[in-house]
C-alpha positions as CSV (number, residue, x, y, z in Angstrom):
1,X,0.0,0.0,0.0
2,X,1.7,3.4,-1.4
3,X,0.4,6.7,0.6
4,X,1.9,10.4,0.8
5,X,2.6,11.1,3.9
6,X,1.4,15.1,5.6
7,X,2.8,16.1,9.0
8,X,0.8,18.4,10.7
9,X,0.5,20.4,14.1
10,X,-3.1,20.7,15.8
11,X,-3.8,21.9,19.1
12,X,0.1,21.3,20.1
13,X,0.0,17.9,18.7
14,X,1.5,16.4,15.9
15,X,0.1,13.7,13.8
16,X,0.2,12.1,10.1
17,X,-2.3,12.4,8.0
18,X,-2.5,9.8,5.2
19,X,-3.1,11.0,1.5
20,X,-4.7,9.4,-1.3
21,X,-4.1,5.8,0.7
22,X,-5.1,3.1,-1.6
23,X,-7.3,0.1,-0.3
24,X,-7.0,-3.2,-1.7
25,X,-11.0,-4.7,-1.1
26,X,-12.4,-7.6,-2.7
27,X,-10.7,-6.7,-5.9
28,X,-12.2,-3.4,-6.1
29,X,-9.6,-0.7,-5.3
30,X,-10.2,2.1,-2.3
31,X,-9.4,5.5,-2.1
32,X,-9.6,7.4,0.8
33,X,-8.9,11.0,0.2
34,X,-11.4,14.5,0.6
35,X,-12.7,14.4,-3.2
36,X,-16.6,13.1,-3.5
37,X,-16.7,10.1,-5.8
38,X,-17.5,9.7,-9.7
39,X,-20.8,7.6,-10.5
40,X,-19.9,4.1,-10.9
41,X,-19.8,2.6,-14.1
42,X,-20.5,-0.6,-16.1
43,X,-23.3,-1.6,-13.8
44,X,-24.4,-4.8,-15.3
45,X,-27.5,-7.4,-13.5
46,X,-27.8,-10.8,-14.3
47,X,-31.0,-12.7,-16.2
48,X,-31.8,-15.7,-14.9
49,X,-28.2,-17.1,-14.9
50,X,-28.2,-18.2,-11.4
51,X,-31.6,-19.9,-9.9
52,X,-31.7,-17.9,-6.0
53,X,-30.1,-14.7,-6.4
54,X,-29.1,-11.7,-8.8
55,X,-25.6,-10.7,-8.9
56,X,-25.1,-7.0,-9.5
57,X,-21.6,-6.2,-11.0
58,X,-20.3,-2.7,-11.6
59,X,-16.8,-0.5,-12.3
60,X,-14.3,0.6,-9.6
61,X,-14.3,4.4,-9.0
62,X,-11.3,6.5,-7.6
63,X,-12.0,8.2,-4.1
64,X,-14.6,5.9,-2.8
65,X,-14.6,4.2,0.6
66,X,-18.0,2.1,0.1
67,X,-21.0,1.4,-2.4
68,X,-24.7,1.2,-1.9
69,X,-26.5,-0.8,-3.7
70,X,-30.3,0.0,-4.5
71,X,-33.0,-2.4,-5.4
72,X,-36.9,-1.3,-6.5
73,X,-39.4,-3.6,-8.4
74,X,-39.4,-1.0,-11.4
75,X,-37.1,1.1,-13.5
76,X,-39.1,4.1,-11.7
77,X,-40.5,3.1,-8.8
78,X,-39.2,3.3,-5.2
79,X,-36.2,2.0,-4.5
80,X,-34.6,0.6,-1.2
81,X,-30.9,0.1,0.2
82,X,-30.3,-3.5,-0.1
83,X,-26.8,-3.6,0.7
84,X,-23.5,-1.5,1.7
85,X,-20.2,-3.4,0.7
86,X,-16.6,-2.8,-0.3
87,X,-16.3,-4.7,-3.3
88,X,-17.9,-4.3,-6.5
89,X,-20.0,-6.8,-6.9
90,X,-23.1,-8.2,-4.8
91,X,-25.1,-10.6,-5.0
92,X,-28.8,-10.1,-4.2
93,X,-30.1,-13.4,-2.7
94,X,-33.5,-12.0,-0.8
95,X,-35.3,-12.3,-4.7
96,X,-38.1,-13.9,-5.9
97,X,-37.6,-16.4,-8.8
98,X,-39.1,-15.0,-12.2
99,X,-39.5,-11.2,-10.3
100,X,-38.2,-8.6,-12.2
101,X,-35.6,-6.2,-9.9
102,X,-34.5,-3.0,-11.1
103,X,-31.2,-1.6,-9.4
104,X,-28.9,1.5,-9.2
105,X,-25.4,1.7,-7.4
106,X,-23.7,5.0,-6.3
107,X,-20.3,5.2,-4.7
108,X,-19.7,7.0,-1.2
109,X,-17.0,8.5,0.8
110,X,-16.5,10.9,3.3
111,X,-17.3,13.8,1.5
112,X,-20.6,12.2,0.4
113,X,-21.9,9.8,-2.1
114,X,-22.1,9.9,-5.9
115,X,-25.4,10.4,-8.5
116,X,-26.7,6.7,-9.3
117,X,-25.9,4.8,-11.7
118,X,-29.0,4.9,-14.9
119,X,-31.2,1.5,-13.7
120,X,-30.7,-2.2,-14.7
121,X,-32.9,-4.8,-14.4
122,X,-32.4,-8.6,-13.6
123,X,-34.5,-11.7,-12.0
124,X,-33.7,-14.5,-11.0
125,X,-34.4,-17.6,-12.2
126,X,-37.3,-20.1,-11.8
127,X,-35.2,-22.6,-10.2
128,X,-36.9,-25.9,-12.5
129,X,-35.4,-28.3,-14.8
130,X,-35.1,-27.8,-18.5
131,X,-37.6,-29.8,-20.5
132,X,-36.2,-33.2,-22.2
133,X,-35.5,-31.6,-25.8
134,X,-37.5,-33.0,-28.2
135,X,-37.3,-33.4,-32.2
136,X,-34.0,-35.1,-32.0
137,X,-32.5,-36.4,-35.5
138,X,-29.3,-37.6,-36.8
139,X,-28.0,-37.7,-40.6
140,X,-28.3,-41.4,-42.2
141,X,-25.9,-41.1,-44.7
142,X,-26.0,-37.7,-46.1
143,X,-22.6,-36.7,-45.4
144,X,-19.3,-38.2,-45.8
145,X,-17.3,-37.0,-43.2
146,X,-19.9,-36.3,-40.2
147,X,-23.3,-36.8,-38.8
148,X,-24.9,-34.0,-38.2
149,X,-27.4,-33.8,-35.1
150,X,-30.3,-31.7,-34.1
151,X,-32.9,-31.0,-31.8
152,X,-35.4,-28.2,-31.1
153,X,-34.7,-25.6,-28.3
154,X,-35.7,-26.3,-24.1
155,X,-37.2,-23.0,-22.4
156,X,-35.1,-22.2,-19.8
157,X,-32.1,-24.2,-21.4
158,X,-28.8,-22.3,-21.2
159,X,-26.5,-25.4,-22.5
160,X,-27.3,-28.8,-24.2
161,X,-24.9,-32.0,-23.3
162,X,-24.8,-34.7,-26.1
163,X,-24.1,-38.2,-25.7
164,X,-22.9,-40.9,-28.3
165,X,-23.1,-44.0,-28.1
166,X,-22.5,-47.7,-30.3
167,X,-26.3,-49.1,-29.8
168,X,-29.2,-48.4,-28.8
169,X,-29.3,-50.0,-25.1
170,X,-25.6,-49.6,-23.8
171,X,-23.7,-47.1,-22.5
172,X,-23.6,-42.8,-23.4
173,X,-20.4,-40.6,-23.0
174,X,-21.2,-37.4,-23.0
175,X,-19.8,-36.0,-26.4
176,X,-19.7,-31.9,-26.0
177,X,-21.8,-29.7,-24.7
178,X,-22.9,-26.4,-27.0
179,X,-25.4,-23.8,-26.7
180,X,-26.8,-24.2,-29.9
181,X,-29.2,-26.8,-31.4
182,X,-27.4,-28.3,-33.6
183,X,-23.7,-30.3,-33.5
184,X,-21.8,-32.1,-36.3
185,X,-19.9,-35.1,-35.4
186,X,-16.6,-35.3,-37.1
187,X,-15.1,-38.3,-35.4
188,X,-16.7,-40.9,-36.7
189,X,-16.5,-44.0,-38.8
190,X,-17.7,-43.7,-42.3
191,X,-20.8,-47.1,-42.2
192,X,-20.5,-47.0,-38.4
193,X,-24.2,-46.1,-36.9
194,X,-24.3,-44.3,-33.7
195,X,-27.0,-43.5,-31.6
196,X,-27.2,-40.1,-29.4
197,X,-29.1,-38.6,-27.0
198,X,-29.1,-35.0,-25.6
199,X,-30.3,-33.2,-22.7
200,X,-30.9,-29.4,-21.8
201,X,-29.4,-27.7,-18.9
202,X,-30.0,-24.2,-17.1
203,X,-29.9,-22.7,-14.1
204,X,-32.0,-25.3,-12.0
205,X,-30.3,-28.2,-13.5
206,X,-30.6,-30.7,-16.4
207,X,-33.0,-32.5,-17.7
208,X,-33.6,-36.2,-18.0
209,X,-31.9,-37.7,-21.5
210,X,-33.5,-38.0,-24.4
211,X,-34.6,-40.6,-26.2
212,X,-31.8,-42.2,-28.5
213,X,-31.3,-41.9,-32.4
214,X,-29.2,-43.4,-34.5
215,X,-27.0,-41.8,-37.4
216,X,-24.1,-42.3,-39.7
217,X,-21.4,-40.9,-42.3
218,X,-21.0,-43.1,-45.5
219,X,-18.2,-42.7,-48.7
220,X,-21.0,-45.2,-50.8
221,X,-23.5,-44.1,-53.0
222,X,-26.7,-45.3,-52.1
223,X,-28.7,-48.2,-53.5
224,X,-31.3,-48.6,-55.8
225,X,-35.2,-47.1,-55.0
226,X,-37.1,-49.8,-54.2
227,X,-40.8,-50.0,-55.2
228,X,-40.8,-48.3,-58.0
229,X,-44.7,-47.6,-60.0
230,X,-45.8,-45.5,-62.4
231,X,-49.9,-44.9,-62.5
232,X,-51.8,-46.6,-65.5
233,X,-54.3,-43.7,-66.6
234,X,-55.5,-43.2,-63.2
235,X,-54.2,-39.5,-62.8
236,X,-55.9,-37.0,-65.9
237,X,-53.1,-35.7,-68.1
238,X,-50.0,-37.0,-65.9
239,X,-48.3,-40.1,-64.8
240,X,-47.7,-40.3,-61.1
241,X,-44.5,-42.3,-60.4
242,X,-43.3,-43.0,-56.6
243,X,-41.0,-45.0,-55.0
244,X,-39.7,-46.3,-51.8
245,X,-37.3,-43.9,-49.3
246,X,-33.4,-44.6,-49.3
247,X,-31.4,-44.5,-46.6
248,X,-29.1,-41.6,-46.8
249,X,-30.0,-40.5,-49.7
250,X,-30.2,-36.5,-50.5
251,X,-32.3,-36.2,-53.6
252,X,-33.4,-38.4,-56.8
253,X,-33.1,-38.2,-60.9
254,X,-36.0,-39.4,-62.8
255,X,-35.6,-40.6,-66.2
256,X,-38.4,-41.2,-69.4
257,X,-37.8,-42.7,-72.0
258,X,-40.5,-43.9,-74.8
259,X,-40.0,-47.5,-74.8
260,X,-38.6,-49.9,-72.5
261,X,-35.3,-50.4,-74.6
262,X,-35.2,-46.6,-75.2
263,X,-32.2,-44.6,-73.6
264,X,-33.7,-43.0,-70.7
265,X,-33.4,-39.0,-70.4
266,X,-33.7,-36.9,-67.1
267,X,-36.5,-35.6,-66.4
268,X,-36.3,-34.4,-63.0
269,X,-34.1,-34.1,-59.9
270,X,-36.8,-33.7,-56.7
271,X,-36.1,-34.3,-52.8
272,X,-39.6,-36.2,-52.5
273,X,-40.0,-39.9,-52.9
274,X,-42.8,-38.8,-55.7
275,X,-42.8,-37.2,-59.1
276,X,-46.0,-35.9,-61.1
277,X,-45.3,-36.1,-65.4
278,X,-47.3,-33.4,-66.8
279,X,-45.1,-33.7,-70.0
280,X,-47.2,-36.3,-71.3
281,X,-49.7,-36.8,-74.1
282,X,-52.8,-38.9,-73.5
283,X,-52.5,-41.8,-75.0
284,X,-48.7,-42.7,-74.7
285,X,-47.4,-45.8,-72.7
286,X,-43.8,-43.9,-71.4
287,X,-41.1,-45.6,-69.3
288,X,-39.3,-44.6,-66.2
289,X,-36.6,-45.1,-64.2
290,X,-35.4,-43.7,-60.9
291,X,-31.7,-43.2,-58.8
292,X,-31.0,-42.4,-55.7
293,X,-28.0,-39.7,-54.9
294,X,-26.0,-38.3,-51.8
295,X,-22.3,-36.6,-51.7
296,X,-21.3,-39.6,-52.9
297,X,-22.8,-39.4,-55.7
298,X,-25.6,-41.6,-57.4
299,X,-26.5,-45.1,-57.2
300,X,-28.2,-47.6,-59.6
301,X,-31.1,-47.1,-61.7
302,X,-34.4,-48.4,-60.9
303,X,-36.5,-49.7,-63.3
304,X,-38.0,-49.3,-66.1
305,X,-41.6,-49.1,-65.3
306,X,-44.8,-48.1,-67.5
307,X,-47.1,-45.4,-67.5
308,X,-49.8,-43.7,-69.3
309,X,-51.8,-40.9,-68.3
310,X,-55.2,-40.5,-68.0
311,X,-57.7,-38.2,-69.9
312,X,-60.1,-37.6,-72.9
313,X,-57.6,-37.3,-75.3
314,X,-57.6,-33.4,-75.3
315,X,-54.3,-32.4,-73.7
316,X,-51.8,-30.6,-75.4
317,X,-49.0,-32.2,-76.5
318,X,-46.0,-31.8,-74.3
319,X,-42.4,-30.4,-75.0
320,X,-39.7,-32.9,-75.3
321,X,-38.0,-34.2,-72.6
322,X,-34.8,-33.0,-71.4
323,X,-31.5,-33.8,-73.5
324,X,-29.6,-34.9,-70.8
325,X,-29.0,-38.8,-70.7
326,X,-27.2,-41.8,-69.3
């Protein structure tokens, strides 16, 4: 502690009188001295970080021996002392969880006490658990270097900790924790499913785990559509062809071609497991195939199978199909 030093004479007696003496307190630095303090700055009041109190936080100011902290239920309401301390920090534990606080902090010495600082609010929080998260899903083969997971938002959540898994039934370790929805898992095995789980965590603890899904990178191309049909003049002026889901796939190429021999020509690229043929005139038996793709890149054809669209016959005829082919 560094002070200048004053000898002085009063009344016949001598004495030293400290100035400027600097006060090491609670990390928050003291000065004694005759000057009336600056307003203290920085104020800042936590929002539900911490489940039974609010922790009011606010910059050191030169001169001042002590701080009082103020507390009212709104920004202009009447306030109260709550609290005279040395530091510069305090943390308000006579709250109510999910009550708003508003607060102001002015510094004080000798000489007097500073203006307030302008108001901040905070609350505490509600002190329960995080809801389970729900709409968890992991990639099945759309990438080749990670599966991605995700899941929607908890109220109250501050944090979510993912867990990984080999099945279904055995053991979780916990993966990473994030404070996002969303996590992409770069050490894996490309063909190697995991399962994960995840669980949300705030200020009054964490939830309960999930229930567990499975994902999993792959460096193949995915196999042929299953299932494949083509409607028979059952749909007016179109052919309807659908198919069965692929595992991992991204999207799928539909092909046409006029005879069953014929060289098939794209017709389509879609995301759905369905395609409607409005190129079509009424009448005409077309063919069809279908492939399934990923980052891989595309996997067998499926097919051909037949369709012919419905109608009366009055339909115009349609364009050509595209150019591009096998």
């Amino acid at each position: 502690m560094n002070a200048q030093t004053k000898v002085g004479r009063r009344n016949g007696i001598y004495g030293v009188v400290l100035l400027g003496t600097a006060l090491a307190l609670g990390g928050c630095t003291l000065l004694t001295g005759g000057m009336a303090p600056s307003v203290p700055g920085e104020l800042t009041v936590t929002v539900g970080e911490f489940a039974d109190r609010v922790r009011v936080v606010w910059g050191p100011v030169a001169e001042a021996t002590g701080y009082e902290v103020w507390r009212s239920t709104s920004a202009t309401g009447a306030y109260q002392l709550v609290a005279t301390t040395g530091h510069c920090a305090y943390d308000d534990t006579g709250v109510i969880p999910e009550t708003t606080y508003w607060y102001k902090v002015r510094a004080c010495n000798r000489a007097g006490c500073s203006q307030f600082t302008p108001p901040q609010s905070g609350k505490a929080a509600s002190g329960q658990v995080p809801a389970v998260p729900t709409g968890l899903t992991a990639s099945q083969g759309t990438f080749t270097d990670r599966v991605r997971i995700t899941w929607q938002a908890s109220p109250r959540a501050t944090e979510y900790a993912l867990y990984r898994g080999l099945s279904q039934t055995g053991s979780f370790t916990l993966l990473t924790t994030v404070q996002g929805t969303s996590y992409d898992d770069l050490e894996v095995v490309l063909g190697t499913p995991y399962w994960y789980r995840v669980r949300a965590c705030g200020a009054g603890g964490c939830s309960v785990l999930s229930d567990p899904v499975s994902g999993f990178a792959t460096s193949q191309v995915p196999p042929a559509p299953q299932e494949l049909t083509a409607s028979d003049g059952t749909e007016n002026g179109k052919v309807v062809v659908t198919w069965q889901a692929v595992s991992g796939a991204v999207n799928y190429l539909v092909y046409r071609a006029l005879s069953a021999d014929g060289t098939p020509a794209l017709l389509a690229t879609v995301e759905e497991t369905t395609y409607e043929d409005t190129a079509v005139t009424v009448g005409t038996t077309y063919w069809y195939w279908v492939r399934a793709c990923n980052a891989s890149g595309c996997g067998p054809l499926a097919g051909p199978e037949s369709g012919t669209p419905g109608g009366n016959g009055e339909e115009p005829p349609p364009p050509p199909p595209g150019s591009t082919s096998l």
